[in-house]
Backbone as CSV, one residue per row, in Angstrom:
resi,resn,N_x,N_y,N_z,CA_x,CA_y,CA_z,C_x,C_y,C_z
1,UNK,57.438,5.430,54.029,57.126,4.864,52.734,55.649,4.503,52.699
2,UNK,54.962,4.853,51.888,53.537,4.647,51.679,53.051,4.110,50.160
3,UNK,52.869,3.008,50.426,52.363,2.513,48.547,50.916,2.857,48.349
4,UNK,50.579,3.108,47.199,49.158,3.603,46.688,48.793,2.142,46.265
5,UNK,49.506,1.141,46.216,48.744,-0.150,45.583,48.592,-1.487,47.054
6,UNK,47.963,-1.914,46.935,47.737,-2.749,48.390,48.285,-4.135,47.680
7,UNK,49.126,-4.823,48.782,49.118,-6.036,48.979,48.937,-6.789,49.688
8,UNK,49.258,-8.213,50.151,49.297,-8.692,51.541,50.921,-8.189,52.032
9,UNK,50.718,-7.937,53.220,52.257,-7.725,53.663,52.915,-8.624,54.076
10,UNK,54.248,-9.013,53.533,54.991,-10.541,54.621,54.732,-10.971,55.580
11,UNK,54.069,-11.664,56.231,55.148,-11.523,57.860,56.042,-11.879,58.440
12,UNK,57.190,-12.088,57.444,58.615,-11.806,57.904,59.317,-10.532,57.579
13,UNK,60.431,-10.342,58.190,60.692,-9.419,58.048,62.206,-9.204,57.242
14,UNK,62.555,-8.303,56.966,63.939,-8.435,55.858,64.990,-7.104,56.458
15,UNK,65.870,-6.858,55.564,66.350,-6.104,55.679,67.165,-5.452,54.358
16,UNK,66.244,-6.051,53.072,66.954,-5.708,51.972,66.243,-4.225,51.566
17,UNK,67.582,-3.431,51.094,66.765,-2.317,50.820,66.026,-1.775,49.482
18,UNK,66.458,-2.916,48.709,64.969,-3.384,47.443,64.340,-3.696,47.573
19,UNK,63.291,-4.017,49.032,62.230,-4.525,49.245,61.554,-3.003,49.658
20,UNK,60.024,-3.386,48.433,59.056,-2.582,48.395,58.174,-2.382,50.231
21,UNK,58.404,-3.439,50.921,57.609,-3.061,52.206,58.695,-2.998,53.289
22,UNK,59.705,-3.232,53.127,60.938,-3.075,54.132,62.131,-2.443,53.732
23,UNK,62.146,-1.804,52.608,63.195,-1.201,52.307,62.889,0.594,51.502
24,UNK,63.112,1.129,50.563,63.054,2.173,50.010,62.520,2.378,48.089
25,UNK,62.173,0.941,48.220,62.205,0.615,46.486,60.485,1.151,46.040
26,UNK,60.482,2.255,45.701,58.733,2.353,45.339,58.790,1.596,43.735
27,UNK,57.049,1.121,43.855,56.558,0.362,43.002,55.720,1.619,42.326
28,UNK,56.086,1.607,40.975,55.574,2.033,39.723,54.852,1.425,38.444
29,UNK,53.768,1.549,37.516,53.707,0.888,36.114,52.889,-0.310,36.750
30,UNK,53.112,-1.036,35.453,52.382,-2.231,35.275,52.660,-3.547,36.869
31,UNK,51.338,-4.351,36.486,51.571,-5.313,38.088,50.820,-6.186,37.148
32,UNK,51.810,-7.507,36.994,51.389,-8.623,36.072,51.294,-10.125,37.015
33,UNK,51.063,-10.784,36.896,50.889,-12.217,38.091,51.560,-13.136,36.861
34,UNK,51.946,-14.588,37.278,52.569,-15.114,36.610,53.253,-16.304,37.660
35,UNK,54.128,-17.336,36.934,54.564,-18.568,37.507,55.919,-18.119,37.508
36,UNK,56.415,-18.799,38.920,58.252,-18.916,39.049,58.732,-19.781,38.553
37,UNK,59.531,-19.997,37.409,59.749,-20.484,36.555,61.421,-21.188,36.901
38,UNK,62.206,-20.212,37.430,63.515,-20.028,38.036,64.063,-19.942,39.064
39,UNK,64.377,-20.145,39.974,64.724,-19.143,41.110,66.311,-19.476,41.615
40,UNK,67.312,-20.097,40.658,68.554,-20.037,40.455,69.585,-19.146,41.096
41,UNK,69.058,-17.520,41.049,70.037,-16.512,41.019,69.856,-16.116,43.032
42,UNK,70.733,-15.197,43.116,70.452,-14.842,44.257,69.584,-13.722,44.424
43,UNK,68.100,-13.584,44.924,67.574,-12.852,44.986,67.099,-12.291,43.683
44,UNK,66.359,-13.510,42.862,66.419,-12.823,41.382,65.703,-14.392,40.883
45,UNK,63.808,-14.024,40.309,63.692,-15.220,39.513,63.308,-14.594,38.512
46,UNK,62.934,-16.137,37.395,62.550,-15.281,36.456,60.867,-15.903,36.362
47,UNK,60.232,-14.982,35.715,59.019,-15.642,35.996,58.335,-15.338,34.680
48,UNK,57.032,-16.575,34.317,56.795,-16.584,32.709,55.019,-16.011,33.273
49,UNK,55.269,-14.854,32.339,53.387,-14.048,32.188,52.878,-14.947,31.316
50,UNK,51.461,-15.383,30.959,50.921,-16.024,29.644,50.106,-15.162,29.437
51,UNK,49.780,-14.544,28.279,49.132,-13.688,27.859,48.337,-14.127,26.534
52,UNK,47.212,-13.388,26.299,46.556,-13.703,24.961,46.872,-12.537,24.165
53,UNK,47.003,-12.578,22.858,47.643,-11.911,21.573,46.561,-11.807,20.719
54,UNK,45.723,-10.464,20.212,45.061,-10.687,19.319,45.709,-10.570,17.912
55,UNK,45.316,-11.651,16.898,45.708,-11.434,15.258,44.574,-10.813,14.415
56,UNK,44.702,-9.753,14.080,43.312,-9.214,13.220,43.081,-9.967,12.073
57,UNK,43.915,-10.813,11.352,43.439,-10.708,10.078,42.684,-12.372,10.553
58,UNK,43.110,-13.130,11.812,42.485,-14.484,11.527,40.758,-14.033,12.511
59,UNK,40.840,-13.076,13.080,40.214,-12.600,14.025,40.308,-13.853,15.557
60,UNK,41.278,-13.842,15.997,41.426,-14.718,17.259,42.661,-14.121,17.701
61,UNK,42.691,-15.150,18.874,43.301,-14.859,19.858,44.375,-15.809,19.972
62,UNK,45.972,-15.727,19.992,46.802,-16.794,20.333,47.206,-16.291,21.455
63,UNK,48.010,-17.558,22.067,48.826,-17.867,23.442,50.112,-17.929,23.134
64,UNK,50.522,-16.487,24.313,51.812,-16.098,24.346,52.914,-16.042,25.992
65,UNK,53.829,-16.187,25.856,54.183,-15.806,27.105,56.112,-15.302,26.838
66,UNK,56.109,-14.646,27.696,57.019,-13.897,28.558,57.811,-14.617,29.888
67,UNK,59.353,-14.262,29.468,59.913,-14.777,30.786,60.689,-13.471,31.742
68,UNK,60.067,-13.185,32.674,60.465,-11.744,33.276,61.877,-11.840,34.420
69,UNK,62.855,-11.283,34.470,63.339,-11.627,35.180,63.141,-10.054,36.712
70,UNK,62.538,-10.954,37.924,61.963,-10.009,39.097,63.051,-10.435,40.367
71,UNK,62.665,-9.049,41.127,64.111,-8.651,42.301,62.936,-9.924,43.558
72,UNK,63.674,-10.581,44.182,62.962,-11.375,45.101,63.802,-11.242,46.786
73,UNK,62.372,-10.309,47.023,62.976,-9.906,48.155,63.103,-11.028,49.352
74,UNK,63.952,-11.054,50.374,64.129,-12.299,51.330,62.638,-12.512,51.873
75,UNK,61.638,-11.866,52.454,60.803,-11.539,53.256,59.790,-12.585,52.512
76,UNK,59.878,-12.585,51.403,58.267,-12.962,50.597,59.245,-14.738,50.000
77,UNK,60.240,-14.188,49.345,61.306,-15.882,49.188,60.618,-17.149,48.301
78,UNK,60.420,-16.395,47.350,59.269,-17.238,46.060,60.177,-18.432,45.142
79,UNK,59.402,-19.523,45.702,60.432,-20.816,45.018,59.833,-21.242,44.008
80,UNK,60.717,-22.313,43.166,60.192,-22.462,41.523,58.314,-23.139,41.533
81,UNK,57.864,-22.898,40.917,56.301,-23.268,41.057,55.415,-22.148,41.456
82,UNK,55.857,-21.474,42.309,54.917,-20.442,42.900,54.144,-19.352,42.242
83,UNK,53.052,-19.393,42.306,52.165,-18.088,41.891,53.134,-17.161,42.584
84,UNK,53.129,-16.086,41.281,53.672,-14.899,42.144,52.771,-13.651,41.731
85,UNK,52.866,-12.639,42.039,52.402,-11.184,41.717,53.481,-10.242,41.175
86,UNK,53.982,-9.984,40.184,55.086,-9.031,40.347,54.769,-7.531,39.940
87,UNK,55.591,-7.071,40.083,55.067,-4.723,40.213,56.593,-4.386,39.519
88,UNK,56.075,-3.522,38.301,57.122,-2.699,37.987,58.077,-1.756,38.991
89,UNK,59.077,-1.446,38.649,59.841,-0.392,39.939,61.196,0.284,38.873
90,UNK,61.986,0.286,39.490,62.768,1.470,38.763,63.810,0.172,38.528
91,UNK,65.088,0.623,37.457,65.848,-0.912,37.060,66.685,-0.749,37.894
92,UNK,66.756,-2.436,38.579,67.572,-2.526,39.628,69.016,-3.233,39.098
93,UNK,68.650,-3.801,37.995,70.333,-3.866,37.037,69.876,-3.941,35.389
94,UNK,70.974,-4.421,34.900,70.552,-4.440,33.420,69.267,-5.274,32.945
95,UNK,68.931,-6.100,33.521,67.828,-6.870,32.882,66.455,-6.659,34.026
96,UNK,66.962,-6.580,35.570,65.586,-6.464,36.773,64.956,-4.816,36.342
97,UNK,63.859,-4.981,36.322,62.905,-3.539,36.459,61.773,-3.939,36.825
98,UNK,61.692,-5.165,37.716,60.598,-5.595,38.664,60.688,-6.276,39.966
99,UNK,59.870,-6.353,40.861,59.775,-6.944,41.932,58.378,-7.783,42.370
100,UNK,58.811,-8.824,42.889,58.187,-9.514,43.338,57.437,-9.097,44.664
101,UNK,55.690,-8.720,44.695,55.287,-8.006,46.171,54.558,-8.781,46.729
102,UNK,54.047,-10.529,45.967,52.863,-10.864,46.845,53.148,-12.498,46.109
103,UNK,53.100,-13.578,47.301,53.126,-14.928,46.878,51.510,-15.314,46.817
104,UNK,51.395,-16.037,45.612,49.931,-15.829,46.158,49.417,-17.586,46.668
105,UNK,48.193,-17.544,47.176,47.901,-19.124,47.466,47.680,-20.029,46.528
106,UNK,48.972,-21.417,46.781,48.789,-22.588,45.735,47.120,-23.298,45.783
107,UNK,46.908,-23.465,44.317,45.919,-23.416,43.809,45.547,-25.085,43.760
């Protein structure tokens, strides 16, 4: 398995085979960063993007956000608060079509 996009790599190790660096899951598309908002489910948070929205007719910019729900592999194990990184991938059920590849450092 070889990814074209770099991250930091865990250093733990897993054995799930939806994990992009220990398992078979290639990462495709968009790679958005964002807060863990959730982390309730098993192996599954959801996490909120904030994004800016342009309106043409006021000419500005509003504040928007998104709540994504991403595959959380054991290895990386992203708890509520955490900067995360997440990477599109192929849908892993009805609502996951992302994964979580990189925790990043609290700020």
């Amino acid at each position: 398995m070889s990814m074209s996009l770099t991250f930091k790599k865990p250093k733990q190790k897993c054995d799930d085979r939806n994990c992009p660096f220990h398992g078979t899951l290639s990462v495709r598309g968009r790679i958005l960063d964002g807060v863990v908002v959730s982390a309730k489910m098993d192996k599954t948070v959801i996490v909120r993007h904030d994004y800016l929205h342009y309106v043409p007719k006021f000419m500005r910019y509003e504040r928007r956000h998104s709540r994504i729900p991403a595959h959380n592999p054991p290895c990386i194990n992203a708890k509520e608060g955490d900067r995360v990184v997440i990477a599109e991938c192929r849908p892993l059920s009805k609502t996951v079509a992302f994964v979580v590849v990189e925790k990043k450092e609290a700020t």
